[in-house]
Backbone as CSV, one residue per row, in Angstrom:
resi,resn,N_x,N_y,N_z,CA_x,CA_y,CA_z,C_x,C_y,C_z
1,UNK,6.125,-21.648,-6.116,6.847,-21.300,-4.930,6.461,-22.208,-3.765
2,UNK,5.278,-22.675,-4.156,4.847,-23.523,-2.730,5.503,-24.909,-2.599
3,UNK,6.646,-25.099,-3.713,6.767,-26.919,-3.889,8.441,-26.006,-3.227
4,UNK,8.720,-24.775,-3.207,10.238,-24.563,-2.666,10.128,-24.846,-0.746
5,UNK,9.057,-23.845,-0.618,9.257,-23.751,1.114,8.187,-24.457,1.854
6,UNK,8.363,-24.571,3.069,7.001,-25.394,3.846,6.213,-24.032,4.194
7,UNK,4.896,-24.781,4.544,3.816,-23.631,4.779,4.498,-22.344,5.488
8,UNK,5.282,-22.788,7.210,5.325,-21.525,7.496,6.212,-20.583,6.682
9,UNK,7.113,-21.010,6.464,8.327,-19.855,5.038,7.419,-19.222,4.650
10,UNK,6.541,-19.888,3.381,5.480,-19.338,2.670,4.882,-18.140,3.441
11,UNK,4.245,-18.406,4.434,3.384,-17.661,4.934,3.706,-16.551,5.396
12,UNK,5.198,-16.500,6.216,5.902,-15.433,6.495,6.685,-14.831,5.655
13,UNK,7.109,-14.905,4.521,7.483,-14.777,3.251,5.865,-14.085,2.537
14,UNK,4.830,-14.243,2.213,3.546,-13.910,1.974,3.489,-12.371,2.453
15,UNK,3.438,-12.516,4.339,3.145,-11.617,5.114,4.089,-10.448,5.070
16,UNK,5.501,-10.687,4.950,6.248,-9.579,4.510,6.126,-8.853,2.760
17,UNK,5.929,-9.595,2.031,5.331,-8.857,1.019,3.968,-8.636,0.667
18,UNK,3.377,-8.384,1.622,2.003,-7.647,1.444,2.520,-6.608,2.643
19,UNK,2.907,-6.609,3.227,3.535,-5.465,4.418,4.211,-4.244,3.515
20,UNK,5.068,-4.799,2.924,6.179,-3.882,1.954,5.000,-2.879,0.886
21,UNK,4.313,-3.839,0.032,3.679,-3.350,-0.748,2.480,-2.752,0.075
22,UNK,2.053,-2.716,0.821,1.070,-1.791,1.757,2.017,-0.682,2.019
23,UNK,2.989,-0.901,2.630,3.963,0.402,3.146,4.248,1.209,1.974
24,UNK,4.679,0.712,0.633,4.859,1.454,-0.388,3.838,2.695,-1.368
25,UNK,2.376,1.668,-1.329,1.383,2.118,-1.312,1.109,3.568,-0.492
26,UNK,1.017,3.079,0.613,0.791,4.534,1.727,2.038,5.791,1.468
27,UNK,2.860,4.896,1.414,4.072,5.772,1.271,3.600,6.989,0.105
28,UNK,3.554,6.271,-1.297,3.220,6.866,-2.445,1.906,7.969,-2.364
29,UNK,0.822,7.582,-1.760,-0.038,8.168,-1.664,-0.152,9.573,-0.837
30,UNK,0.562,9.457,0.253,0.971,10.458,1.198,1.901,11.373,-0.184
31,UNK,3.073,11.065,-0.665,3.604,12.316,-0.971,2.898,12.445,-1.971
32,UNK,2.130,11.570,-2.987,1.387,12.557,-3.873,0.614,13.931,-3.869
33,UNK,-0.151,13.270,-1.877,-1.064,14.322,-1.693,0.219,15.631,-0.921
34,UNK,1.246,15.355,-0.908,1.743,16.444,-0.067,2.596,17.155,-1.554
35,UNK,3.084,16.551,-2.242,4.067,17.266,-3.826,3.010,18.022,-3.937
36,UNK,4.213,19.428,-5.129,2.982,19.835,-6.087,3.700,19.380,-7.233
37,UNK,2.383,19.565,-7.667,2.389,18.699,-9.327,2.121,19.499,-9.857
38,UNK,2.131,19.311,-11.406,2.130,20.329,-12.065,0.433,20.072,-12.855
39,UNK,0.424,19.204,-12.337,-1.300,18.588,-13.323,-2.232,18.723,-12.047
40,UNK,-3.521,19.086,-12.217,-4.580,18.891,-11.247,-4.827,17.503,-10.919
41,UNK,-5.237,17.298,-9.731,-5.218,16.289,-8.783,-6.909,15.752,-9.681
42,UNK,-6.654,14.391,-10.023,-8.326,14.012,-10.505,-8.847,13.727,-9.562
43,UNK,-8.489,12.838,-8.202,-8.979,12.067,-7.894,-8.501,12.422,-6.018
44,UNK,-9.381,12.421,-5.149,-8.937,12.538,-3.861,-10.193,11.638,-3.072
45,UNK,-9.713,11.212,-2.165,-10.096,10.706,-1.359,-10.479,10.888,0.387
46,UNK,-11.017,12.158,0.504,-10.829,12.865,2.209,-10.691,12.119,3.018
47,UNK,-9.818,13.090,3.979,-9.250,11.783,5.439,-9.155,10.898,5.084
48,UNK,-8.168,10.490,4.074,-7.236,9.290,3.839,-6.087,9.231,4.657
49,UNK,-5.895,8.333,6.052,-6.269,6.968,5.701,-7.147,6.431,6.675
50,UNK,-7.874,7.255,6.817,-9.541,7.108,7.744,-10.482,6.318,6.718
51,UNK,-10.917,5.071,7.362,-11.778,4.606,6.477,-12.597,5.523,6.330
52,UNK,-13.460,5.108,5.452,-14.656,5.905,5.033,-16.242,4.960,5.167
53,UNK,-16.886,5.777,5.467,-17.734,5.395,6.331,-19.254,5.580,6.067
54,UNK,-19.747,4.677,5.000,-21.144,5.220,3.726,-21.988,3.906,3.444
């Protein structure tokens, strides 16, 4: 992809898909913790999306 666009394309092209896939991410994670499911939750993470702080 880097021999198609010049650096800045790339870069702003880069920056919107790590944006999307961050937004999707959060997205997903939020309604997991808000659905009910029908399986127990394995895995939680408190005050997400508060770092954590150890």
């Amino acid at each position: 992809m880097a021999w198609l666009l010049d650096i800045e394309q790339l870069l702003g092209l880069t920056s919107v898909i790590v944006t999307v896939v961050s937004l999707l991410l959060a997205a997903a994670a939020l309604r997991s913790r808000t659905a009910v499911h029908r399986a127990l939750r394995a895995w939680r993470m408190p005050l997400w999306p508060l770092p954590r702080w150890s």
